[in-house]
N, C-alpha and C positions, 0 to 999 in steps of 0.2 A: 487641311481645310481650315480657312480662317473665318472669323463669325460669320461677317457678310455672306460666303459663298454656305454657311451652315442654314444661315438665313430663308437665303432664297429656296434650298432645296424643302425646308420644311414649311416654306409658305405653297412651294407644289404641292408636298402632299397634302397639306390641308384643304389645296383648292381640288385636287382630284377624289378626296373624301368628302368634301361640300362642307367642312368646318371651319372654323374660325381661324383667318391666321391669327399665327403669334405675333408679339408684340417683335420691334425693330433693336438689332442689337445697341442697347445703352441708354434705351427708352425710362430705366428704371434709375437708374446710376446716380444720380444725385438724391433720390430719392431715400434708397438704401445706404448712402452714407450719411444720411439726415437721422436714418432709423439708426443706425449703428453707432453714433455720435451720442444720440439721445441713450442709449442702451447706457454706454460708458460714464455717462454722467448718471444716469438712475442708480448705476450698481453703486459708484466714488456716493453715495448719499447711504446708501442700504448697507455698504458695508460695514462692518467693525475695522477699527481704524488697525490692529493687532495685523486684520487678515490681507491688508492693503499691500501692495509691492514693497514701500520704504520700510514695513515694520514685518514683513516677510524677510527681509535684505538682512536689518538689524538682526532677526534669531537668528537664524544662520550664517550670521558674522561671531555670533557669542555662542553660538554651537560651535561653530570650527576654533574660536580659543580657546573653546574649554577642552575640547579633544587634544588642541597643539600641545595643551599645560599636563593635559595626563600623561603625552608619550616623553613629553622633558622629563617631568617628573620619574617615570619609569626608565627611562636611558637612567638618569643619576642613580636610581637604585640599581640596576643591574650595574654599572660601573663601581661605587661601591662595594658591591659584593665580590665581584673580579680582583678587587684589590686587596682585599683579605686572602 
């Protein structure tokens, strides 16, 4: 069932219940990208710059080299020891 035909069956029930139809599928649609829009620029304001996507990216870029340099580091010690 696609909006339209979701549409008309619940504009029935509403007229067979004597209530309000609903609004028309997309009635709202630029509305809520207007809210959603404004949402993502209030948070980019509110956030700490740390917790933002690019300095999210960065930790977890310098988490994963520091884990890279403990297992090198650890292969050369266990190779070391192998070779005594």
């Amino acid at each position: 069932m696609n909006a339209a035909q979701q549409h008309l069956l619940d504009t029935y029930r509403a007229a067979r219940r004597s209530e309000a139809a609903p609004p028309a599928p997309g009635t709202h649609t630029v509305r809520t990208a207007r809210e959603i829009r404004e949402w993502f620029r209030f948070q980019a304001v509110v956030t700490d710059p740390g917790d933002r996507f690019v300095g999210r990216v960065r930790r977890s870029a310098r988490r994963v080299g520091r884990r890279a340099r403990a297992v090198v580091g650890a292969a050369r010690r266990l190779v070391r020891l192998l070779q005594v």
